[in-house]
Each structure stands twice: as structure tokens, then as C-alpha cells.
N, C-alpha and C positions, 0 to 999 in steps of 0.2 A: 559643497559636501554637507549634509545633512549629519544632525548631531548626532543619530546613531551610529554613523558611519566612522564620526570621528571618534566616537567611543572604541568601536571596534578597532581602530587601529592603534589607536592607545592600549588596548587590552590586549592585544598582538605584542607592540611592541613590552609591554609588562611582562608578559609570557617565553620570549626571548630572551628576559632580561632573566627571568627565574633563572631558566635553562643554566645558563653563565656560572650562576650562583651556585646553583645547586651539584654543579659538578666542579668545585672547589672546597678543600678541608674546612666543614662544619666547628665554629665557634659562639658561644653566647653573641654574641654583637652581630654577628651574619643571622643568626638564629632569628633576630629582632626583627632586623631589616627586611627581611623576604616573611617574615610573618605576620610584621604589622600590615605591609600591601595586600598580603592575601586576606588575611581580614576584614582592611577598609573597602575591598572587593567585592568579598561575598557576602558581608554581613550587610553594608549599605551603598555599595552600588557607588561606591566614593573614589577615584581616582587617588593614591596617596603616593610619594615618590620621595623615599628620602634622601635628602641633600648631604647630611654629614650626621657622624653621630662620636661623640664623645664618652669616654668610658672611663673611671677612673675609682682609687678605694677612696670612700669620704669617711670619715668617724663621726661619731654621732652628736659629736659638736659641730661639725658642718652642715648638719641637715639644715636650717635655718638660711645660712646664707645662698647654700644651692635651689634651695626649693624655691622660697619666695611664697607671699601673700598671695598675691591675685590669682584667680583663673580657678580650676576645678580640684580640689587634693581631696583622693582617696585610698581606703586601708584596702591592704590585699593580706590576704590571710592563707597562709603557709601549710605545711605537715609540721607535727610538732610543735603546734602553738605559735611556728613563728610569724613575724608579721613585717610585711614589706609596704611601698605605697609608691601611687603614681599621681603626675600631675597633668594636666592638660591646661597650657596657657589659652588665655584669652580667645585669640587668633583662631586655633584649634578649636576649642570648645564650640564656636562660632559655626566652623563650617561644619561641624556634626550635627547640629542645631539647624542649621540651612536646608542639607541635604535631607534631613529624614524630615521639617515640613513642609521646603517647596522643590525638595527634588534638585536641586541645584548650587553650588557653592558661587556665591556673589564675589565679584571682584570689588573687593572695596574693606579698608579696616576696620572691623570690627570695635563700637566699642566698649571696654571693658563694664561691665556689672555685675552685681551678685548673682553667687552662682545659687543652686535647689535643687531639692532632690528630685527632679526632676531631670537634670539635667543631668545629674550621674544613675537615672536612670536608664537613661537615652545612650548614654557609654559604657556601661556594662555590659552587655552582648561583643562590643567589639573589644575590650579588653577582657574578658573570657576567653574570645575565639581568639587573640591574637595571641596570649598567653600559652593556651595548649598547643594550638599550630607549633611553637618554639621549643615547648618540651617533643614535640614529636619531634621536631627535626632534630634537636641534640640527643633522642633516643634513638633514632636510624639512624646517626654518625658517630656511636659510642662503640669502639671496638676494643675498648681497655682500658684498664685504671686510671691511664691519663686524663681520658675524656673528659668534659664539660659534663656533669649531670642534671637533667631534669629538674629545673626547682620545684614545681608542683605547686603556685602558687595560685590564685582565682581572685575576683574580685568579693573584698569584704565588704565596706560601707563609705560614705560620703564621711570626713570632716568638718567642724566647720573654721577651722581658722588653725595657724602653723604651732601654735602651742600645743593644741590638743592632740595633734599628729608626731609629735616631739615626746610627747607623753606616752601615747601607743605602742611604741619604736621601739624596744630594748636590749636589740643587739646593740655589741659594741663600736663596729664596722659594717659599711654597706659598701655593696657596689652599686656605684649610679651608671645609670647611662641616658644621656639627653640626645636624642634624638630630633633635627630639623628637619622638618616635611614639607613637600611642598600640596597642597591639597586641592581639588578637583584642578586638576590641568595649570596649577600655577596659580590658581584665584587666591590663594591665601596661603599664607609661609605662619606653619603652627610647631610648636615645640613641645614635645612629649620628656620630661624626667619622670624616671620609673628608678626605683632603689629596691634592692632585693640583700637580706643577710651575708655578708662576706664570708664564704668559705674558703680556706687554703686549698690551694691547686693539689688535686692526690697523686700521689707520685707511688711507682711500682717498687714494691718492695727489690732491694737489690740481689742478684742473683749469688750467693754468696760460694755456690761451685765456682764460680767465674772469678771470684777475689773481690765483690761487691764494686761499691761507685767509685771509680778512680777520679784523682783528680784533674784528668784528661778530660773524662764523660762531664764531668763538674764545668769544667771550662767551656767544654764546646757547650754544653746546655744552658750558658747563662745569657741571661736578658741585654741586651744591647740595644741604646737608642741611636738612631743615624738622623740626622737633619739636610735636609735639602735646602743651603746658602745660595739662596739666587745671586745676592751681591752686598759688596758691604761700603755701605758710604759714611763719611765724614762730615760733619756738621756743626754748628758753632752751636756750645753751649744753650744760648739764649734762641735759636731758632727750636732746638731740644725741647724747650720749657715751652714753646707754644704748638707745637704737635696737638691735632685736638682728632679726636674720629671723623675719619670721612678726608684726612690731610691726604692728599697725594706725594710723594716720593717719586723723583724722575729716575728714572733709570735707564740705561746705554741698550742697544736694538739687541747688542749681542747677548746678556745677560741671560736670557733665556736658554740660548744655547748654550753656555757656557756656566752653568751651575754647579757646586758641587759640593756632594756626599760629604756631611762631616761627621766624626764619632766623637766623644767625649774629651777634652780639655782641647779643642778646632783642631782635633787631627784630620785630615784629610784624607777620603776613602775611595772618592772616587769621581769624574767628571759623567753629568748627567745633562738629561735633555728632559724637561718637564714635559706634561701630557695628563692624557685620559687614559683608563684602563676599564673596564666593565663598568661605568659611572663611577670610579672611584679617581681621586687624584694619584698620578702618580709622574715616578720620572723611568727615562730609560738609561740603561748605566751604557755609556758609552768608551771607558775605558778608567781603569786602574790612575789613583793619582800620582805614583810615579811615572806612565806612559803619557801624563800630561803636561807634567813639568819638562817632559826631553822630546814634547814637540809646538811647534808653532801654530796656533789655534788656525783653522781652516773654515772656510765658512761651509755651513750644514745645510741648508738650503734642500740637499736630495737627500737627508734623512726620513725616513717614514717618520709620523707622529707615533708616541706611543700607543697609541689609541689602536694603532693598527696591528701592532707587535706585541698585544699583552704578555704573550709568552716569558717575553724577555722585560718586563717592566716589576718594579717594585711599588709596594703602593707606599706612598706618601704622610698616609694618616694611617696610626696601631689600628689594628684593629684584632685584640687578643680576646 
């Protein structure tokens, strides 16, 4: 198969994957995801595929330990004077640098040295483009107060170092989100943080014909985290103390199958089966945890994977 060939089936399968996405409720973090691809797309001709993305509020004493020294950090500059910033690790910076002067992302790590403006000139185009692609999509899925809005943000200038970007900053709160990509066809695993001003989620004024927000609607609308418990083992103290990254943990065949749902202080919500869902992690709920304690675990073997049942699948990782 010739490399255009395999391009095109790569840009097929991208295009599939849009579809998926785009007919699912629009939020900042989806907003990212299908904008930075169309980006790395049309802007350079770059295969990008993100793996995971992380989301979370930082305050503005975290920006240091989140960002980090190395790699490319630049100002984005806002409506209203405000000012946000992204980074491009190493890795990343690298295959931007590949593709745009040999055409092609090297398999092979990259590595790290000073960056130049040079270098955030050569990424400014695609954090432009990927930026407003994301406000477009969160303005075609805003059909009321609730909605995600438009940040409006563009690319300002190049940094040279995390103090001076620290200075820049003067919100009190950001929202990060660090995004793992995999870039042209797997050749390199790049990491995008992007921080933009924390706004409060807007919420609709209450109808007060109707006797305003009860404390029903209060209930059912509030935030819940659920954990997918694949298994819980027992270990001595001092085997604890030498866990190091990269340690394996054995685990029983049935685990898998036998996972379950947990809510807040290890309540138990539900028995699941882990899987894939449109690229994303997820499980399938297989039954209520009281229907699990009043039967005798069965082997799954003729369950679909989740992969095949998104319908019925919950994904695994927030993605708000």
C-alpha cells in the first residue's frame, strides 16, 4: 500500500470518527478533541489522534507545577484583556518541526532543546485554526444559558521561561486541559496543556411561576463521580514501599469481567464490563449492585465488548 493510500485511509477513518463525535452533546473537552485533529489536518497535513485528555480547575499557584519548563509556552490573548496560554512538550514540538520541513513525523524521540521564535512561529497557524474550529463548535451546540461559550481566544506571543508566563496570567483560576496526542500515525506521543480563564458554569435563571429551584432539581443536578474498581488486592506493607512505575500487579482472568461501579465513601453502584466506546475508555453496566450480590457470577464470554454497544456504555474518563 502506497503512503498515499494509507493516508487516505487514515483520513477515512478520522472522518468516521468526526461523525461519532459530532452527533453527541457538544462540551469544551470534545470541542478540543475533534478541533485540534481538524487542525493538525488542514493546517499541516499532520495525522493527530488524541489518546486521553485531562481537564481540571488549577489556581494560579498551580500554573508552575502543571506547566513545567521545557518545550514551547505561549500567551493567548482573550476578549477583555484576558490572557490564557498553551504549551507544546518537546515530543510535540518536534513533530511540527518534522512535518512542516521534511514532510514527514520520524519515529524516534525527540530531543529536548531550546525553543525560538521560530518555532512558535511555525505553531501559530495551527493553534489559531484549532482554537476557532472549537469556538465554532461550542457556538453550533449552544442552545441556552447552560451552554459552554465561545472563549474567543487566538494566539499572542512566544515566552521565554515559566516565571514570565506566571507574571502574564492574572486570573485567579484556569481551566487546564492537557491533552495526549498521538502524531502522524503513532510516530510520536506529544502533550498539548492549554489554560484558559475559569468561568462559573451559567446556570438559567429560575422560573419563579413554577416556585423556582427545588430542592429535587438541586439533587438530581448535582455532580457525581463513579469509579470503575477493576479489583482490590492485599499486599504487605513493605512490597507497598517498593511499587515503582512501570510495576505490574497480577490480577485474576475474571477481573475484567467482573468490575464494579463505585460512588463516593466504596458504595457500590453497579457491576460492569470494561471496553472501548467511540476511542474513548469506557465500561458497560451490566447490572444494578444489588442484582449482583443475589447472583452467582457467570462467565461472560458471549457478552459483546462495549465497543460494539456504545449505546449502552458509560465512558470511563469526565469528560465535562
Amino acid at each position: 500500500m502506497s503512503t498515499q493510500e494509507g493516508h487516505s485511509v487514515v483520513h477515512r477513518k478520522a472522518a468516521d470518527a468526526r461523525k461519532v463525535f459530532d452527533a453527541r452533546a457538544m462540551s469544551p473537552s470534545r470541542a478540543l478533541r475533534l478541533s485540534l485533529a481538524r487542525a493538525a489536518d488542514s493546517v499541516l497535513n499532520l495525522a493527530a489522534t488524541v489518546a486521553t485528555l485531562e481537564q481540571m480547575v488549577l489556581p494560579h499557584d498551580g500554573i508552575a507545577r502543571e506547566m513545567g519548563e521545557d518545550g514551547l509556552l505561549l500567551l493567548l490573548d482573550g476578549p477583555g484583556a484576558r490572557r490564557g496560554a498553551l504549551r507544546f512538550d518537546p515530543q510535540f514540538m518536534a513533530a511540527l518541526i518534522e512535518v512542516q520541513t521534511i514532510g514527514t513525523v520520524e519515529r524516534a524521540e525527540a530531543i529536548p532543546r531550546p525553543v525560538t521564535r521560530t518555532d512558535a512561529a511555525i505553531a501559530a497557524p495551527l493553534v489559531d485554526s484549532m482554537l476557532a474550529l472549537a469556538d465554532d463548535l461550542l457556538a453550533e451546540a449552544a442552545d441556552g444559558p447552560d451552554e459552554p461559550a465561545p472563549s474567543g481566544f487566538r494566539f499572542g506571543d512566544m515566552v521565554e521561561d515559566l516565571r514570565m508566563l506566571m507574571l502574564s496570567l492574572d486570573a485567579p483560576d484556569f481551566d487546564l486541559f492537557r491533552l495526549t496526542v498521538d502524531l502522524g500515525e503513532g510516530a510520536k506521543t506529544g502533550v498539548m496543556t492549554l489554560l484558559l480563564p475559569h468561568e462559573p458554569a451559567r446556570r438559567k435563571q429560575p422560573d419563579t411561576a413554577q416556585g423556582g429551584t427545588t430542592l429535587k432539581a438541586n439533587a438530581l443536578g448535582a455532580p457525581i463521580v463513579l469509579e470503575a474498581v477493576i479489583e482490590r488486592l492485599s499486599l504487605p506493607l513493605r512490597e507497598v514501599c517498593t511499587l515503582m512505575p512501570g510495576a505490574v500487579l497480577n490480577l485474576s482472568r475474571r477481573a475484567l469481567d467482573d468490575t464494579r461501579l463505585m460512588a463516593a465513601g466504596a458504595h457500590p453502584v453497579a457491576t460492569v464490563k470494561l471496553g472501548q466506546a467511540g476511542g474513548w475508555r469506557a465500561v458497560r453496566l451490566l447490572g444494578s449492585a444489588q442484582e449482583a450480590g443475589g447472583r452467582e457470577a457467570a462467565p461472560r464470554n458471549s457478552e459483546p465488548d462495549a465497543a460494539q454497544a456504545p449505546e449502552t456504555s458509560l465512558s470511563a474518563l469526565r469528560d465535562s
